[in-house]
N, C-alpha and C positions, 0 to 999 in steps of 0.2 A: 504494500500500500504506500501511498505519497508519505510525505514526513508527518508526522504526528502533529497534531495539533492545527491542519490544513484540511479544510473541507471538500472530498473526492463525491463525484456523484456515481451512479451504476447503473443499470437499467432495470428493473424487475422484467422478466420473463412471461408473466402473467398479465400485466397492465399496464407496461409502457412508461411508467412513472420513473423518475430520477429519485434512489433512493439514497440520500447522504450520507458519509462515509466516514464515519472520525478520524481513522489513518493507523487505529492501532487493531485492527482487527486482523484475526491471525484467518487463514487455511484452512475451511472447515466448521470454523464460527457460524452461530446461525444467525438470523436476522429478519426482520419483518419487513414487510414493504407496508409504509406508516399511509397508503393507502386502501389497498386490497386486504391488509394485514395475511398475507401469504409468509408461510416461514419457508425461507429461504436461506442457501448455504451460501459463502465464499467461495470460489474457488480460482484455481490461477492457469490460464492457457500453458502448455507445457512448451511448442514452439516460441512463440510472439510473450510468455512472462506478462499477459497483460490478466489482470482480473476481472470477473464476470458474475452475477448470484445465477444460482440453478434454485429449481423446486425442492425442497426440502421435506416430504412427504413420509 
């Protein structure tokens, strides 16, 4: 994630919404999207290192 204490945004997978990102969330952490309230994981592309949330079901 960016430097701690910088606000990152993600996309939820389910609603398109920008879900913000505090910057110290680890790999696997879960997370809600503070609209649809879907619990959603971390996770980190293994080519490109970039981050993304998946469904968390």
């Amino acid at each position: 994630m960016p430097q701690k204490g910088s606000c990152n945004y993600l996309t939820c997978p389910m609603c398109d919404v920008e879900v913000p990102m505090a910057g110290d969330e680890k790999v696997g952490e879960s997370v809600y999207c503070p609209y649809c309230q879907t619990p959603l994981a971390l996770r980190k592309e293994k080519e490109t290192e970039e981050f993304f949330l998946e469904e968390d079901f």
